[in-house]
C-alpha positions as CSV (number, residue, x, y, z in Angstrom):
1,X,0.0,0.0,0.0
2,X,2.9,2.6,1.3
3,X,5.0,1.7,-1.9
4,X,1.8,2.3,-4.7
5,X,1.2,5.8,-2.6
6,X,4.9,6.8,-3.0
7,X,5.0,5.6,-6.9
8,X,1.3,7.9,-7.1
9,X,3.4,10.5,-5.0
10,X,6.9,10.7,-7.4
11,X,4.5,10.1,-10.4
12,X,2.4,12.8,-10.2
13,X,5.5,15.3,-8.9
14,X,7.9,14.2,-12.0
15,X,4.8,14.8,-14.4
16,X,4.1,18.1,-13.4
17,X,7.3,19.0,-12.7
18,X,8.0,18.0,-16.7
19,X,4.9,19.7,-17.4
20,X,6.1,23.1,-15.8
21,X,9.5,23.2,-17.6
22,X,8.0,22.7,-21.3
23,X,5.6,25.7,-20.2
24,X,8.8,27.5,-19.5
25,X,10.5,26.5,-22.0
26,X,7.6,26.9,-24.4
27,X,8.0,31.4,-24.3
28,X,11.9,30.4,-25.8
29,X,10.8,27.8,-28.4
30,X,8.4,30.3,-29.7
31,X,11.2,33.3,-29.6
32,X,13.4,31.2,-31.6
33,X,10.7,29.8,-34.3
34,X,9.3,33.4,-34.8
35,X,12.7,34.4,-35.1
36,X,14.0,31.9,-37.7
37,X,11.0,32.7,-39.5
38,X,11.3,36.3,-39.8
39,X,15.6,36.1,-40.4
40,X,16.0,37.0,-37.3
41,X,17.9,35.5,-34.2
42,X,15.7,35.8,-31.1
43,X,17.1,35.4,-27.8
44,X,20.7,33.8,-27.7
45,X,22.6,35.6,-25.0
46,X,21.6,34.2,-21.7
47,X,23.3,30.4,-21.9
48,X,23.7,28.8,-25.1
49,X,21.4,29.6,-27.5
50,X,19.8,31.1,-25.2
51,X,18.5,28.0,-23.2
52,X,18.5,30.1,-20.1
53,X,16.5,32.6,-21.2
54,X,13.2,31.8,-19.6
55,X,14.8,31.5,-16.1
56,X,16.0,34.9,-16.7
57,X,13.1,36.0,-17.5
58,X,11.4,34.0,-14.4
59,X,13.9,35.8,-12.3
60,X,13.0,39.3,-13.4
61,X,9.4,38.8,-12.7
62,X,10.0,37.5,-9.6
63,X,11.5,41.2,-8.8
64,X,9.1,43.1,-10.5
65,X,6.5,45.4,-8.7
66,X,3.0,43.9,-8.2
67,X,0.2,46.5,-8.8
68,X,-3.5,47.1,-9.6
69,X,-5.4,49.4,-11.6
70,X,-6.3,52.4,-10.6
71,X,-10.3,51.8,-9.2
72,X,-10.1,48.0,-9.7
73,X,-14.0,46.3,-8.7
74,X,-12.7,43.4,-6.7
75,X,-8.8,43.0,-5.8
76,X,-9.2,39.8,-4.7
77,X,-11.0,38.2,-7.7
78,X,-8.5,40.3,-10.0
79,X,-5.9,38.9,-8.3
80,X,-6.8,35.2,-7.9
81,X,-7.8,35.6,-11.7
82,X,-4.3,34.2,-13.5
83,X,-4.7,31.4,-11.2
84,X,-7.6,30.5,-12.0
85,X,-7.2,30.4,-15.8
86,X,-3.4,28.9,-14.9
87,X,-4.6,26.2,-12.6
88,X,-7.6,24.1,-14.8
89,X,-5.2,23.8,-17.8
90,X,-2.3,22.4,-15.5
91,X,-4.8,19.9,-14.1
92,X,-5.9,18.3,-17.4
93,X,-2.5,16.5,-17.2
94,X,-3.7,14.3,-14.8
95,X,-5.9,12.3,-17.3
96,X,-3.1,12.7,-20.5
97,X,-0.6,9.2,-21.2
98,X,2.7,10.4,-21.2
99,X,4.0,7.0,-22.2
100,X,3.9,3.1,-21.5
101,X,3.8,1.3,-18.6
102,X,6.3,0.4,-16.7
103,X,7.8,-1.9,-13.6
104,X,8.8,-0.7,-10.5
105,X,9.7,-2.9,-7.8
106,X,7.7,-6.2,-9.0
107,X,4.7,-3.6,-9.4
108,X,3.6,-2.4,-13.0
109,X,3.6,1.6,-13.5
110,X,0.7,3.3,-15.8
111,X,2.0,6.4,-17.1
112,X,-0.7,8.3,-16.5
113,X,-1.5,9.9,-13.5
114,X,-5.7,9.0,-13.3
115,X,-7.0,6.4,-15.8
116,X,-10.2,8.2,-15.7
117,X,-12.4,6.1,-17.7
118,X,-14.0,9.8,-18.4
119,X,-11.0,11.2,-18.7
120,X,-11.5,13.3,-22.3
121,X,-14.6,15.0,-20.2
122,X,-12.3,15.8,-17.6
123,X,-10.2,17.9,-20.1
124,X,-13.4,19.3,-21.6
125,X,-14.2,20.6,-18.3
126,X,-11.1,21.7,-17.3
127,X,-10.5,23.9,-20.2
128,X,-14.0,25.8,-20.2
129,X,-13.4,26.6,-16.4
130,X,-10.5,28.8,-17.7
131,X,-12.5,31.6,-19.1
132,X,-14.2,32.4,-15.9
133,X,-10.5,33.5,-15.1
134,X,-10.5,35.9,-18.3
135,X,-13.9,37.6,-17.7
136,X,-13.5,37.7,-13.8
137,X,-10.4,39.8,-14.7
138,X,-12.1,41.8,-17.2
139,X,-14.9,42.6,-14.6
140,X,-12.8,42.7,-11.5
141,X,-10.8,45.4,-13.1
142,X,-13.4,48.0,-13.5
143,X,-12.4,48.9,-17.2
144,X,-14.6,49.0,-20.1
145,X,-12.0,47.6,-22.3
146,X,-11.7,44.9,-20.5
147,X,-14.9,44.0,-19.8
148,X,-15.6,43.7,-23.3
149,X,-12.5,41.7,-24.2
150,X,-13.1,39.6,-21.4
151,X,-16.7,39.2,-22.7
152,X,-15.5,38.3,-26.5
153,X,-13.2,36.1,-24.4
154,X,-16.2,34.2,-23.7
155,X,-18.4,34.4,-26.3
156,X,-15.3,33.0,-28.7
157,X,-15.0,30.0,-26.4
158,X,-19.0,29.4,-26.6
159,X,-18.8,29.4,-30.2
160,X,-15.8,27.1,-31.0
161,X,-16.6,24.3,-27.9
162,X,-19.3,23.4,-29.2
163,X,-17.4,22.4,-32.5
164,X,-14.3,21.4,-30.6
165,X,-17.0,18.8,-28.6
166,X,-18.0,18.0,-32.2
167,X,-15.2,17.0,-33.7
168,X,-14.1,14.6,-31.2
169,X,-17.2,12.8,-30.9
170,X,-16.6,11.0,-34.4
171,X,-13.5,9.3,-32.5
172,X,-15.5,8.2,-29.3
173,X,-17.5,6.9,-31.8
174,X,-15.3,4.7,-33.1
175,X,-13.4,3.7,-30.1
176,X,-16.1,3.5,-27.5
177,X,-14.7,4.5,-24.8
178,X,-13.9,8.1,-23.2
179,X,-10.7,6.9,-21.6
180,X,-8.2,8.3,-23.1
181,X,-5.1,5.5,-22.4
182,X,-7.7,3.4,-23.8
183,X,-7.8,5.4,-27.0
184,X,-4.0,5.8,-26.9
185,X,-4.0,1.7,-26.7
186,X,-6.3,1.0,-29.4
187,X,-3.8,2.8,-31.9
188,X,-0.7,1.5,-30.7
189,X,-0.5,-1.4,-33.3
190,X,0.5,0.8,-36.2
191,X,0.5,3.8,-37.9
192,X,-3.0,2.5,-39.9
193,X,-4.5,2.5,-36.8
194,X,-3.9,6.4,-36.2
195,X,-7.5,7.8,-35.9
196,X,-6.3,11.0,-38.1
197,X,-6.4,8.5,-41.1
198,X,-10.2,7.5,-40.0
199,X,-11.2,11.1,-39.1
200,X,-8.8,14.0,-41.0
201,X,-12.3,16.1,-41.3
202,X,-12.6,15.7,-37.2
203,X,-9.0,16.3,-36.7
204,X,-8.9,19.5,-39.1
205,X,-11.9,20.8,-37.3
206,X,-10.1,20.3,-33.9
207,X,-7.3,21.6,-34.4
208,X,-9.1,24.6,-35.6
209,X,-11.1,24.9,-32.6
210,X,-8.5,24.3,-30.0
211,X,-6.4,27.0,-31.3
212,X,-9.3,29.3,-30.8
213,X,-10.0,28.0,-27.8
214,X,-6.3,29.1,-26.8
215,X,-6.6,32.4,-28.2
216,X,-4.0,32.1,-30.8
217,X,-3.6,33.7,-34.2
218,X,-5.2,34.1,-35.8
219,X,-8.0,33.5,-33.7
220,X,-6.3,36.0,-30.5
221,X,-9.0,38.6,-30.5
222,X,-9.4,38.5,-26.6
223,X,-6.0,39.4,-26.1
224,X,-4.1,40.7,-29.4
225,X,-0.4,38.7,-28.1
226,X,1.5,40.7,-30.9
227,X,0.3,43.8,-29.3
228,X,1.6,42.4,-26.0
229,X,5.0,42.5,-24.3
230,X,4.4,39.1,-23.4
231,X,2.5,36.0,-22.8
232,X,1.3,34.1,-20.5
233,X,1.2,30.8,-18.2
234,X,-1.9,30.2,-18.6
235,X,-1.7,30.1,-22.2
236,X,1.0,28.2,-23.4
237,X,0.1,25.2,-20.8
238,X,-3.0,25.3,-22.2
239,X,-1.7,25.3,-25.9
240,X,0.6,21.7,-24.6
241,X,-2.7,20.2,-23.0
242,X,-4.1,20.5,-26.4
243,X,-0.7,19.4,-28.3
244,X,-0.5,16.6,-25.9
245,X,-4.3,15.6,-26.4
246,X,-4.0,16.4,-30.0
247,X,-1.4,13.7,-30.6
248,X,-3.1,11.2,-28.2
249,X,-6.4,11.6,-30.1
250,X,-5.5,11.3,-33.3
251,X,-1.6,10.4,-33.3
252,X,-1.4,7.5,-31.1
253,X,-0.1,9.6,-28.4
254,X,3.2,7.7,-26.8
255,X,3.4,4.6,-29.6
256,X,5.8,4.5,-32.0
257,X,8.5,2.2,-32.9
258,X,12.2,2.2,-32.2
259,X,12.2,5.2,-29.5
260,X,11.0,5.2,-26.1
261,X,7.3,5.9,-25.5
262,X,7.9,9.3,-23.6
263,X,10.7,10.1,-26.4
264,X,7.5,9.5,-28.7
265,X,4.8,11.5,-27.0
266,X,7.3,14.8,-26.3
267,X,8.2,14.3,-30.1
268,X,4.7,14.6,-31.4
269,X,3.8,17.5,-28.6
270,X,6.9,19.3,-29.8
271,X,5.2,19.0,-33.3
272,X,1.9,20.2,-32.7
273,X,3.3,23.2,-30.4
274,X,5.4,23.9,-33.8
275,X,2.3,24.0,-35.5
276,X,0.9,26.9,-33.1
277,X,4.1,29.0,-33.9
278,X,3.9,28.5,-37.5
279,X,0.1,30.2,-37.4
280,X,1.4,32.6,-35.2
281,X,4.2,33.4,-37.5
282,X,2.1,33.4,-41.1
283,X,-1.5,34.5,-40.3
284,X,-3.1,37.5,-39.9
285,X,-5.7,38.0,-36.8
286,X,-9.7,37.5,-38.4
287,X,-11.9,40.3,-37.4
288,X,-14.6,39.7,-34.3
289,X,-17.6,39.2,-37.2
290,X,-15.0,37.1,-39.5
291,X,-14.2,34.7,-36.1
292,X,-18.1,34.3,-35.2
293,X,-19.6,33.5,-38.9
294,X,-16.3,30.9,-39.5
295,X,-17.6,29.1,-35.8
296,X,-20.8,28.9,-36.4
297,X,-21.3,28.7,-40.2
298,X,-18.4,26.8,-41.6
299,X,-16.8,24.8,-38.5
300,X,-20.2,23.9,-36.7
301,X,-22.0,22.4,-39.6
302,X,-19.2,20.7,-40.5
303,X,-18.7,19.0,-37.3
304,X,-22.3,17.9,-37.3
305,X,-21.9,16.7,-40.6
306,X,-18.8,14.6,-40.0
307,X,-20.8,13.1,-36.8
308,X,-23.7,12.0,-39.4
309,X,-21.7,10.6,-41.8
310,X,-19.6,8.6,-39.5
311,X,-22.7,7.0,-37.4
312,X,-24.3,6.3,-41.1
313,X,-20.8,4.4,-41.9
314,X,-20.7,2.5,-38.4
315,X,-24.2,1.5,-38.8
316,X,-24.1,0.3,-42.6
């Protein structure tokens, strides 16, 4: 009993621990791609190539001076705020394969810190309690501007969830279970088994979606990041949550051959955060009206669509 508690115990402190240095590590990667794409060199003079930037930068905000607006509503809620947007995307770790199984002591390891057999709820959940941090925030901080980003905040989420839900129903579909090691498990045989070769439409849609749901170009609206000095926590863990569930939905999450199953999973999360730079680095931001019609005229019909069409092919 005391040996599973202290395996739970090291488990869940290594994962998050991993989990904490990619976010960190996430503000250079992007630095560097946006850099490389625009002939530049981004940030290479803290360590070597500048690998120690983010704990420079982590050691300047610790430093910094901590203040409130002028007239803020609620100092409490506009504090607490960050955290709560910071804290729900952290958690939807818990339910994400990070690799195989493994033996320890005569006692076999899951990778994973709760098999939920819900566990893709869980992260459903998890990431739509994060905008009650962005409109408290907007409210709490008695600004007009604000408010009404924090409000569009909302509004954008409303719009692509329901076609982020959408999309990934055609997979529970076909694997019949919301576990997600389960999912992972079912594609682990070979690449032909990767459920982006049975559902590109759903995994097109998705990714759409999720990067909306982020707030990333070009769907940042809520926050304009290139109009920003920088980013933040909350952000770019949830933007691995959804690289890491991205590559476990569709990808086969930690399977692969040759490599290690961990080696696997970071490869194809390293991938998909890639992908989230590239937008950032090549698109222009949609206007509000552009971002709305797109949600609900182009991605939420065809989400509905691909959920038809994939029942109909199940049945006959």
């Amino acid at each position: 009993m005391w040996l599973s508690i202290i395996i739970d115990v090291v488990k869940v402190i290594v994962i998050f621990a991993a989990l904490m240095t990619m976010i960190a590590y996430a503000t250079w990667f992007e630095r560097r791609v946006v850099a490389f794409m625009q002939s530049r060199l981004g940030p290479n003079r803290v360590g070597y190539f500048g690998l120690l930037q983010p704990i420079a930068d982590a050691v300047k905000l610790l430093f910094k001076e901590s203040f409130l607006p002028a007239g803020t509503s609620n100092k409490f809620l506009f504090s607490i705020a960050p955290i709560i947007s910071f804290v729900p995307a952290v958690l939807s770790i818990a339910v994400i394969p990070v690799g195989n199984s493994i033996t320890i002591a005569g006692q076999q390891v899951n990778l994973v810190i709760s098999d939920l057999n819900i566990g893709i709820l869980f992260i459903f959940a998890m990431g739509s309690l994060g905008i009650y941090g962005v409109v408290l925030a907007g409210w709490a901080s008695n600004s007009k501007y604000s408010l009404l980003g924090g409000l569009r905040a909302a509004a954008q989420m409303i719009s692509y969830e329901i076609g982020l839900g959408l999309s990934v129903v055609g997979v529970l579909m076909i694997a019949q279970t919301f576990s997600l090691s389960e999912i992972v498990l079912q594609q682990s045989e070979s690449i032909a088994k990767w459920y982006i070769f049975k559902q590109p439409v759903a995994f097109f849609l998705f990714i759409i979606c999720a990067i909306a749901e982020s707030n990333r170009l070009p769907f940042d609206l809520p926050e304009a990041e290139s109009e920003l000095v920088a980013g933040f926590l909350g952000e770019y863990a949830h933007m691995l949550i959804v690289s890491m569930f991205a590559s476990s939905l569709f990808f086969g999450g930690w399977a692969g051959p040759f490599l290690p199953p961990v080696i696997w999973f970071f490869i194809k999360t390293v991938a998909f955060m890639f992908l989230y730079v590239w937008l950032r680095g090549t698109l222009p931001r949609f206007r509000y009206d552009q971002l709305m019609r797109f949600g609900w005229l182009i991605v939420f019909p065809l989400a509905l669509l691909n959920v038809i069409v994939t029942a109909l092919v199940l049945v006959l």
